[in-house]
SEDO-693587 format. One line per 2 residues: number of its first residue (from 1); their letters; for each residue x, y, z of C-alpha. Coordinates in steps of 0.001 Angstrom, whole numbers, plus 500000, padded with zeros to 6 digits. Layout:
NUM = A = X/Y/Z; ...
This chain:
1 = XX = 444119/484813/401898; 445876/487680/403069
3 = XX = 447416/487829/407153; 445227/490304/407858
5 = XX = 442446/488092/406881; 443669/484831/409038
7 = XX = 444165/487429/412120; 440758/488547/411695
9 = XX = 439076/484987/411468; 441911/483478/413706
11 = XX = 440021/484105/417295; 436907/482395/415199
13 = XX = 438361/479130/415465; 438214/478420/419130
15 = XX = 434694/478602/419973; 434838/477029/423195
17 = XX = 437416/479955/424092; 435047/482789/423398
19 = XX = 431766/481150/424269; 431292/483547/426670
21 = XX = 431551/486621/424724; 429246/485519/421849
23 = XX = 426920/484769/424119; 427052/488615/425396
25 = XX = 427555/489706/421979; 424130/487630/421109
27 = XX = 422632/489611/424376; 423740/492770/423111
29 = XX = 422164/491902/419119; 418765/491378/420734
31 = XX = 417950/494107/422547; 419621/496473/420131
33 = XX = 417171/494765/417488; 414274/494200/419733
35 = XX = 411210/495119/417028; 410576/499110/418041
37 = XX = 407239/499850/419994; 404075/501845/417945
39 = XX = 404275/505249/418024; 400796/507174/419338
41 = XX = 400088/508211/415459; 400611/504992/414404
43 = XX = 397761/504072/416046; 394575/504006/414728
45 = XX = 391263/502864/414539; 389462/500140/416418
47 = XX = 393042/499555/418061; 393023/503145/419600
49 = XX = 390081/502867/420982; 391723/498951/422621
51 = XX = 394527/500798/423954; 393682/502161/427493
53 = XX = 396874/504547/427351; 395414/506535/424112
55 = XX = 391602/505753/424831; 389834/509017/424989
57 = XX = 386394/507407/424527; 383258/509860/423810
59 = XX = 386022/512822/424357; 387337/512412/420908
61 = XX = 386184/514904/418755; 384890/514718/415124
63 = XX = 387560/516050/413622; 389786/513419/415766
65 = XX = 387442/510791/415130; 387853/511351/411150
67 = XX = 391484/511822/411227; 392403/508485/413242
69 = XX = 389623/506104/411538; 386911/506010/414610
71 = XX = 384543/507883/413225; 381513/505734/413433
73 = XX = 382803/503748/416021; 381595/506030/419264
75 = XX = 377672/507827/419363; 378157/510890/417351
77 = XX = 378007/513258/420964; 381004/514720/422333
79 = XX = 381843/514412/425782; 384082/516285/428011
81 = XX = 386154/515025/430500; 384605/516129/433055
83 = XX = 381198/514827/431608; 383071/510887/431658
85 = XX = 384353/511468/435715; 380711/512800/436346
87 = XX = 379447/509266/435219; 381808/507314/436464
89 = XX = 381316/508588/439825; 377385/508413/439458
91 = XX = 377787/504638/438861; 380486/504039/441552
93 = XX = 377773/505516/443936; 374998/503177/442974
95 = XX = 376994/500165/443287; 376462/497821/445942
97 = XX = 379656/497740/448290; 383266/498495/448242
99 = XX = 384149/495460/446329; 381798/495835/443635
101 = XX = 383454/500105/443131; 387133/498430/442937
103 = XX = 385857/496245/439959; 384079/499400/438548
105 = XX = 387811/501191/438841; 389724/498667/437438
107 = XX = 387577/498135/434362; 387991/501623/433505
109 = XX = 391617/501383/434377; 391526/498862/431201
111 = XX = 389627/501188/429495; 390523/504668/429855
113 = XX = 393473/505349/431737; 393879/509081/431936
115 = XX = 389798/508644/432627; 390849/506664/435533
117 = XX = 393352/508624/437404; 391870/511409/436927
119 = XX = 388642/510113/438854; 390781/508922/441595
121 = XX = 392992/512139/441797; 389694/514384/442071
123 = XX = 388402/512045/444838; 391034/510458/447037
125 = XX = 389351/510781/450123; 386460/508648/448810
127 = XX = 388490/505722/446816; 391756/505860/448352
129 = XX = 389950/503422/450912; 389038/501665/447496
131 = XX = 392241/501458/445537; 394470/500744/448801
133 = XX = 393573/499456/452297; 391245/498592/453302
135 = XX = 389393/497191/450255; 392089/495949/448125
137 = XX = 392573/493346/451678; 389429/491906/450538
139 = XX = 390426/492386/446680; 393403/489387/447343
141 = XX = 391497/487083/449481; 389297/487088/446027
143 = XX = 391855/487634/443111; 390398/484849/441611
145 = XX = 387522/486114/441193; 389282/489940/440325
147 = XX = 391602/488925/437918; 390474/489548/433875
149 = XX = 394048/490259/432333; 397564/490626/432464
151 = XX = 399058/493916/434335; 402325/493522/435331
153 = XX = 404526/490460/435520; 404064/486900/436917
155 = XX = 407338/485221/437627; 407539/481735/438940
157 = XX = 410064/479663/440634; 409994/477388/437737
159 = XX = 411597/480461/435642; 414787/480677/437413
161 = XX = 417936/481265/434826; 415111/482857/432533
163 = XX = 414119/486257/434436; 415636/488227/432414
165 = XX = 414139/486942/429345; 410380/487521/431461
167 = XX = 411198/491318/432192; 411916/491585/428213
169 = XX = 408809/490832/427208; 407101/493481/428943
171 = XX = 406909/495933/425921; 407685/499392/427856
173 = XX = 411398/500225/427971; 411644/503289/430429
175 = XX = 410306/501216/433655; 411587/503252/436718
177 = XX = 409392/501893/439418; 408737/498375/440209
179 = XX = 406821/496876/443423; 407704/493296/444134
181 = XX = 405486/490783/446179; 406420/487054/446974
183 = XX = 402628/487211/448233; 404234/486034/451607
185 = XX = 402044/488208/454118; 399726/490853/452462
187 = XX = 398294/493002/454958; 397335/491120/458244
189 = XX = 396059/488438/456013; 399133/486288/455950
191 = XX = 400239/484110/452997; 398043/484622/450523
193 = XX = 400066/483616/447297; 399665/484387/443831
195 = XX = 396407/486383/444945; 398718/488937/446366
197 = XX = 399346/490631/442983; 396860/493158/443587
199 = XX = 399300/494431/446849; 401732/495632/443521
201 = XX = 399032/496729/441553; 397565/499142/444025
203 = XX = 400880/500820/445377; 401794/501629/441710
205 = XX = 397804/503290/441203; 398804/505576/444037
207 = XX = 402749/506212/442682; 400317/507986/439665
209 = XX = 397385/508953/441269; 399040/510557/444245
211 = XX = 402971/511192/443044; 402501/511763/439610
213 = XX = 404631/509244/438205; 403752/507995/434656
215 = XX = 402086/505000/434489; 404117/503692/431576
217 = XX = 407050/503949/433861; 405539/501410/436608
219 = XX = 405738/497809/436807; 404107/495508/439299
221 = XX = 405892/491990/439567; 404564/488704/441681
223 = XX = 407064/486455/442416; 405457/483413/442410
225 = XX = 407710/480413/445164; 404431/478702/445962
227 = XX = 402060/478852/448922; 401684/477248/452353
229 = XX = 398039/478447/452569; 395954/475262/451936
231 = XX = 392670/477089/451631; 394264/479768/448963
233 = XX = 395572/476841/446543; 392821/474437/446839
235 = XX = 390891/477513/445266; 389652/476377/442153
237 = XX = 390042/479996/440977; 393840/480170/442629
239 = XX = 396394/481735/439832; 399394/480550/441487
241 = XX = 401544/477455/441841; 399865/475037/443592
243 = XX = 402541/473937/445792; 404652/474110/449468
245 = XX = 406463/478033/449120; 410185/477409/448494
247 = XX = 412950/478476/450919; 416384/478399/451657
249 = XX = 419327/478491/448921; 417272/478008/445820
251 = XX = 414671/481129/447231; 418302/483439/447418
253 = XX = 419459/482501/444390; 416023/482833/442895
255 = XX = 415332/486591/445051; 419478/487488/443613
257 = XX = 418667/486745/439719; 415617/488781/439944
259 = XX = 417433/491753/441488; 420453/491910/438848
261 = XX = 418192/491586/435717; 416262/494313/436557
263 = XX = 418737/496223/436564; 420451/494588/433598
265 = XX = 416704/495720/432005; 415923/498294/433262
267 = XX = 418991/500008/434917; 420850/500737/438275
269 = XX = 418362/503598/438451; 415490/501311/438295
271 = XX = 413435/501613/441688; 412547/498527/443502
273 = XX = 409962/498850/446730; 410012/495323/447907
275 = XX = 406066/494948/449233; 404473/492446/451388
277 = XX = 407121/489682/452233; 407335/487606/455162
279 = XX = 408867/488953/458447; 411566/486433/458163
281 = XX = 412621/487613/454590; 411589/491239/454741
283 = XX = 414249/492289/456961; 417117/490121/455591
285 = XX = 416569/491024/452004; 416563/494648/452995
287 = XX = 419949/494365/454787; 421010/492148/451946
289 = XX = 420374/494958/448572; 419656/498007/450472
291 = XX = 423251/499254/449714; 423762/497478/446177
293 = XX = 420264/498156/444694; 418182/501599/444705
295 = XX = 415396/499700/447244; 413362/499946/450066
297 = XX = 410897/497691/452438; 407377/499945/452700
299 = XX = 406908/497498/455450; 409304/498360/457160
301 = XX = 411087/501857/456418; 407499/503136/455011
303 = XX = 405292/502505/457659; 408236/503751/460224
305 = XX = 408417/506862/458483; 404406/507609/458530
307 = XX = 404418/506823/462637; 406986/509012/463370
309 = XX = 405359/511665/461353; 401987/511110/463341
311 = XX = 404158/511157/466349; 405686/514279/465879
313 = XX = 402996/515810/465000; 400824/513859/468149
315 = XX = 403947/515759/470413; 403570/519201/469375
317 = XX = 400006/518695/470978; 401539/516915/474125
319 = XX = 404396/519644/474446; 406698/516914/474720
321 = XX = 409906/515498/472826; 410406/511880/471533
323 = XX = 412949/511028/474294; 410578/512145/477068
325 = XX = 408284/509578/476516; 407554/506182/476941
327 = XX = 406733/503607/474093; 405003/500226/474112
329 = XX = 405028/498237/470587; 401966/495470/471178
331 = XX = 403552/493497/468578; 407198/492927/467258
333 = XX = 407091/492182/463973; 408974/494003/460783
335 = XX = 405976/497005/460740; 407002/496964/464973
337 = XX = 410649/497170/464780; 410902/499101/461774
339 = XX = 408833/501899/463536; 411232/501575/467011
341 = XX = 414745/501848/464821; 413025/505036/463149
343 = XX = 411946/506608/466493; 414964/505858/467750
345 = XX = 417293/507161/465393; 414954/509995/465835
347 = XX = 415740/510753/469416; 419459/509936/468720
349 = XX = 419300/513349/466629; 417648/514990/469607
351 = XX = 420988/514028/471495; 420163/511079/473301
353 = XX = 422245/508150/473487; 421374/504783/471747
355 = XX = 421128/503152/474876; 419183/505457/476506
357 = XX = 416656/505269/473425; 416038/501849/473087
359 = XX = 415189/501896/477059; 412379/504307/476615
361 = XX = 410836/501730/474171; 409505/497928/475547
363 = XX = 407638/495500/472885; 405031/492952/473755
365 = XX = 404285/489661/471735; 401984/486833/471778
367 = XX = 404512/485556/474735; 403655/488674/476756
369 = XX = 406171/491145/477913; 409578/491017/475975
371 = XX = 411979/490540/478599; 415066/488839/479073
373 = XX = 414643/485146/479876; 411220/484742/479682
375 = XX = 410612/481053/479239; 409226/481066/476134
377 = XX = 411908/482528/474482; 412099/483907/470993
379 = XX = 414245/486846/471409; 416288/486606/468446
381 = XX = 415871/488814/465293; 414983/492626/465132
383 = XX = 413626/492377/468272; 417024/491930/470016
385 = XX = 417972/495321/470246; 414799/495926/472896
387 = XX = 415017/493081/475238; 415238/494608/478647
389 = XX = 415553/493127/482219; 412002/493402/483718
391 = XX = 408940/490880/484975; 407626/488330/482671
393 = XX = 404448/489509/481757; 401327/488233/480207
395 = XX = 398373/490280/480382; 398107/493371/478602
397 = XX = 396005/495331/481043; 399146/494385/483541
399 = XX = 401412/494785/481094; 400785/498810/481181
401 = XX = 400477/499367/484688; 404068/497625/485000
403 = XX = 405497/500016/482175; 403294/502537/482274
405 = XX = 403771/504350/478687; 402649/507496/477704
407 = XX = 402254/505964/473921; 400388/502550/472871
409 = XX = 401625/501862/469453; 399385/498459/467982
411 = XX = 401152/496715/464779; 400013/492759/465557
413 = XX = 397770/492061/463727; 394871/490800/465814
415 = XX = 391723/492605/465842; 390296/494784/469318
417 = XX = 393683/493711/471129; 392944/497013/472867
419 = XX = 389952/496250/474999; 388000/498501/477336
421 = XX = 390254/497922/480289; 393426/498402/477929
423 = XX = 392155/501872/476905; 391168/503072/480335
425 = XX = 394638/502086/482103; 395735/504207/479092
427 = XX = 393418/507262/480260; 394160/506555/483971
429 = XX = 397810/506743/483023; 397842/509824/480796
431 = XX = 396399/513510/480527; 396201/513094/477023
433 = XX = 397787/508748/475956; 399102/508711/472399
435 = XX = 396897/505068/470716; 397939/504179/467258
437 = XX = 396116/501219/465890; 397970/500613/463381
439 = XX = 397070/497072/461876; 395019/496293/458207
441 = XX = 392712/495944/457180; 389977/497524/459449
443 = XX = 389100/494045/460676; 392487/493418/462064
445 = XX = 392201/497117/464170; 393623/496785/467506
447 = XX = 390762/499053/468204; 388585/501467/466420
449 = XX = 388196/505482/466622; 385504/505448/468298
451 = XX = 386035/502781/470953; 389668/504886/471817
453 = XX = 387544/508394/472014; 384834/506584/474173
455 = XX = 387397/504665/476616; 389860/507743/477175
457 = XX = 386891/510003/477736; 387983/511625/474477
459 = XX = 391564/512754/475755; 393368/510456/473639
461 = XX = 395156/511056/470412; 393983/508599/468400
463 = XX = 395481/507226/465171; 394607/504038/462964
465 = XX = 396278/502822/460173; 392290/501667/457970
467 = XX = 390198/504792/457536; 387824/505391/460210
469 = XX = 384904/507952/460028; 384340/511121/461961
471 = XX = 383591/510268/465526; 381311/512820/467849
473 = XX = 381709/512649/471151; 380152/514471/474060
475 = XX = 379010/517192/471368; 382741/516975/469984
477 = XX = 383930/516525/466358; 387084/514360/466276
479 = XX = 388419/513757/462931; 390586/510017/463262
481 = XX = 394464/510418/461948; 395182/507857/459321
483 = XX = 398637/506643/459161; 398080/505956/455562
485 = XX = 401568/504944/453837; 400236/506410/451212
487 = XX = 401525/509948/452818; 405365/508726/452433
489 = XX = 406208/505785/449837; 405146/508242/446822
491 = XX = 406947/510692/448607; 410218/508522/448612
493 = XX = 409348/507398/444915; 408900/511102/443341
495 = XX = 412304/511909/444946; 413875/509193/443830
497 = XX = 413288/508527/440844; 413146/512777/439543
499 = XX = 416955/513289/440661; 417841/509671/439572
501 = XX = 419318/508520/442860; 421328/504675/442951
503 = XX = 420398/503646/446815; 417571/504864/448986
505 = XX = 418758/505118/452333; 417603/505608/455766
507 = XX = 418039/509157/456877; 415234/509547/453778
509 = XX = 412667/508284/455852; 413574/510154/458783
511 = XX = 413495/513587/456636; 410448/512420/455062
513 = XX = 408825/511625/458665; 410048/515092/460075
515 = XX = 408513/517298/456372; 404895/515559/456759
517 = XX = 404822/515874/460680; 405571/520012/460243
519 = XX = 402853/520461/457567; 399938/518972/459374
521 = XX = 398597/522710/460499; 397420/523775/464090
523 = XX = 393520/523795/462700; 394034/519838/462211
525 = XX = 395886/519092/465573; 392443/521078/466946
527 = XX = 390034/518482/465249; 392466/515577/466100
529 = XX = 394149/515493/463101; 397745/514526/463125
531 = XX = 398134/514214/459613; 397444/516472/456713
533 = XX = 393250/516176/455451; 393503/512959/452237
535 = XX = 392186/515574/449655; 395429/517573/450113
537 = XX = 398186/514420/450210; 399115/515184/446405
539 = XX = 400564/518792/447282; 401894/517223/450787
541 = XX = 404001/514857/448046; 405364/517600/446267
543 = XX = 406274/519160/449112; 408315/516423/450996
545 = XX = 409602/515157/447513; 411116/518736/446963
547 = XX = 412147/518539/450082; 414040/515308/449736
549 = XX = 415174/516328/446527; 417234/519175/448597
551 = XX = 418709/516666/450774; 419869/514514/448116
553 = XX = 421745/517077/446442; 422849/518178/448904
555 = XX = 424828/515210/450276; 426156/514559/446788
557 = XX = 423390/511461/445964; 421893/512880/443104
559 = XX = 422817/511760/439774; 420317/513842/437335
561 = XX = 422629/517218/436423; 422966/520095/436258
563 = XX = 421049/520492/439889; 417698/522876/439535
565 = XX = 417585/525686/441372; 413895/525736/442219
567 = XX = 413362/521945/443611; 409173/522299/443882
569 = XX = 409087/523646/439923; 411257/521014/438896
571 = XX = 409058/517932/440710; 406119/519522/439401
573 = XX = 407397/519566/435674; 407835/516023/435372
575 = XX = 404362/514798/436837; 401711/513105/434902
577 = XX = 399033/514812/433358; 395835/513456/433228
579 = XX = 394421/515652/430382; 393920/514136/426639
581 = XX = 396096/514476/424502; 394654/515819/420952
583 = XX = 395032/513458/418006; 393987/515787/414957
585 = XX = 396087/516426/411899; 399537/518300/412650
587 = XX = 400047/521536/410473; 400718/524872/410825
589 = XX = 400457/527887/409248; 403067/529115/406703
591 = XX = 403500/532801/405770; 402223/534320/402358
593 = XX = 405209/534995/399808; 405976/539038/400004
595 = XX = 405804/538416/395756; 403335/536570/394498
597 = XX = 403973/537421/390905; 406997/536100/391006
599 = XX = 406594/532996/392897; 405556/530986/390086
601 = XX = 407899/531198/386703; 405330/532194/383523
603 = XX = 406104/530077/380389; 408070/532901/379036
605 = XX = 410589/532947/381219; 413619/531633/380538
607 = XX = 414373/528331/382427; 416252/525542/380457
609 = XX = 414429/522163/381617; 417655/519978/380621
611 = X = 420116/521887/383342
């Protein structure tokens, strides 16, 4: 054997030495090899008409349904688009309740995708209630009942050391969104487990329906630790691990594998909106990725960002600026003090000092009045930063005479908090008092539209964030602002993901806040508006996406090149597009030959066959 032989066999010999590269080298084999996906024309018959992506149903047309091997398999009429969304909406209207519409959505969600977001995009105002909050509250408390097939990614505590391997067998390769749940408090609901998937589910509907982003390039993902709600896994129907949720050391370590094979999947560029997690996690794992991953809390940064847009927008009505007024948080959870950093990193930029921020805002908890040395305590956390000297507390009727705020911001959680008496001290207080009711679903409402309107004598500006209809009072038309996340995390997403940014960080939120608070027009503020109408929050995406887009480039964070001059043309080129695609034969026409007569070679011609 020659030496150049032994050298090449000679680092061979020690396995032990070099364990660790074959075992990247074995890594780097599989995916390279990983058997390819179908391609659309590779697809055909009854498997076309399985696949939800491709699915055109009755739309195919004969020639289609000859070319691809379906012919046969549909009724022999053609049907437009626009026919199918006619009868899909026809049979959402007859059914019986909300519940019963979502299950209608979803099914054609398995069945016809483009079918399905088209429906929604046409009709947001209607089934955004459906799709998101309020319904899809109800939707978890019954995902037992819901659940029919796999659409994202279950992955247990049990699967630690083997993430990566779970993430790998979901089949698309360009994921650039993913919305993660440990099911740890959906909504106002609480822990609700396993049944939280459809939090994940939902968010990534809207990232198409309302942003535009593909839906091959979203992922929902449960991460399953266990539940401490007894009556969720004594369900028989319950999907989840039937056991105590796990904390401590093993949840890190579990919450830090997750995080690095996504990206080891999917890429630094990979999106991750963390959705739904406890208040004691929510925060910490924010602080804990926000600069290593490209994440965000919608909990948190989200719902900030969508106040301080209705608050902006609530000012130019007042005539007022954010430092001049007073705020009191009824609540001080993450949704509380993620909305009091924002606002007050907002009135920082109007050149007030820190200090003198935080005093303008006071929180209030199920312990009453957050002050220093109350004797129940519980003052630690992201609460900290608004603990003022002041009079313990208790009652919340006494609780605004003693502060005396000019805006009532609601994010606890528990249901007509703001009582009659509440809402007149409010009135009594204030030409025109600033209400938010902020917590979901509807149930949970601190109050609704029409009790605020009623109480204040209809001088309040009033926003919740569950739908509420129209309310008419004293021959008056007031049209309830929704403070819909809806109107930002897409936003944030689009941005994101079109310009390829590595971290999403805060002053995003705050630009995003400041773009939807502008375009909310003076007709709206009239009506009571203080955000845009729901039928026009896919253009109001564009626009605060382009925006953002801007900004990013601006301060160096983009990392898609060369930079586009026109920022709206570019977002809009890469959106999804709801229209089917055509499947017939692909040819094309070929000119005639200027020479016929010669084009072919007669048999006297000479042409020797053996050269």
């Amino acid at each position: 054997m020659s030496s150049i032989s032994k050298q090449c066999i000679r680092p061979l010999l020690n396995y032990s030495q070099y364990n660790k590269y074959f075992r990247r080298l074995a890594v780097t084999i599989t995916d390279e090899y990983r058997p390819a996906i179908k391609t659309r024309s590779s697809i055909k018959g009854i498997e076309l008409l399985r696949n939800p992506s491709l699915n055109k149903g009755m739309a195919f047309t004969i020639e289609e349904r000859q070319n691809m091997g379906i012919h046969g398999l549909l009724p022999p009429a053609v049907l437009s688009q626009d026919v199918q969304a006619l009868r899909v909406m026809t049979n959402l209207r007859r059914a019986q309740n909300d519940f019963d519409r979502y299950n209608e959505l979803m099914n054609l969600c398995e069945r016809n995708e483009k079918l399905f977001y088209r429906v929604i995009a046409d009709n947001l105002e209607l089934l955004l209630p459906i799709v998101y909050t309020p319904t899809v509250g109800l939707v978890c408390q019954k995902y037992g009942l819901v659940f029919k097939r796999p659409r994202g990614l279950f992955i247990t505590i049990h699967d630690k050391g083997h993430i990566y391997d779970i993430l790998c067998n979901w089949t698309e390769e360009h994921v650039k969104a993913i919305v993660v749940t440990d099911g740890g408090r959906i909504l106002g609901l609480g822990d609700l487990g396993a049944f939280g998937m459809g939090i994940p589910i939902g968010k990534l509907q809207l990232y198409t329906a309302i942003a535009g982003i593909p839906p091959q390039n979203c992922l929902p993902i449960m991460l399953d630790v266990g539940t401490n709600n007894e009556e969720v896994s004594t369900n028989p129907l319950y999907i989840g691990l039937r056991q105590q949720r796990v904390r401590g050391k093993q949840y890190d370590e579990f919450i830090d594998e997750f995080m690095a094979a996504v990206v080891r999947r999917f890429g630094w560029n990979c999106l991750i909106q963390f959705e739904d997690f406890a208040s004691d996690n929510a925060y910490r794992l924010l602080e804990r990725y926000q600069k290593r991953y490209c994440t965000f809390n919608d909990d948190i940064q989200g719902t900030a960002a969508v106040v301080l847009a209705g608050l902006i927008a609530a000012l130019r009505i007042t005539g007022t600026k954010l430092s001049e007024n007073t705020y009191l948080f009824v609540g001080a959870g993450q949704a509380a003090c993620g909305i009091a950093d924002l606002v007050t990193h907002a009135m920082i930029g109007e050149g007030t000092s820190p200090e003198e921020a935080r005093s303008k805002i006071w929180m209030y908890d199920v312990h009453g009045l957050i002050i220093q040395g109350r004797p129940q305590g519980d003052l630690e956390g992201p609460k900290a930063s608004y603990v003022k000297k002041g009079k313990a507390i208790k009652d919340l009727s006494s609780v605004i005479d003693y502060v005396k705020p000019t805006v009532l911001m609601g994010a606890s959680g528990v249901g007509r908090l703001f009582h009659d008496g509440v809402l007149k001290k409010m009135a009594q207080a204030n030409e025109r008092p600033i209400i938010f009711a902020l917590s979901n679903p509807t149930s949970r409402a601190e109050c609704t539209a029409e009790e605020a309107y009623r109480e204040t004598d209809g001088r309040c500006i009033f926003a919740s964030g569950s739908p509420f209809k129209p309310v008419v009072y004293k021959d008056k038309t007031f049209h309830p602002g929704q403070g819909n996340n809806a109107y930002i995390f897409p936003a944030i997403a689009l941005a994101t993901i079109a310009c390829s940014a590595r971290h999403v960080e805060e002053d995003m939120f705050l630009i995003a806040a400041q773009q939807l608070g502008s375009l909310v027009s003076e007709i709206d503020l009239e009506s009571g508006r203080i955000y845009p109408p729901v039928p026009s929050i896919h253009d109001v995406t564009v626009k605060i996406a382009a925006h953002l887009v801007e900004h990013l480039y601006k301060t160096k964070r983009a990392w898609n090149y060369p930079e586009p001059n026109n920022k709206e043309e570019f977002i809009r080129m890469q959106l999804y597009d709801t229209s089917y695609p055509y499947f017939g034969p692909s040819a094309w026409n070929w000119p005639e030959p200027h020479d016929k007569a010669r084009c072919i070679p007669s048999i006297d011609d000479n042409i020797s066959l053996g050269s």
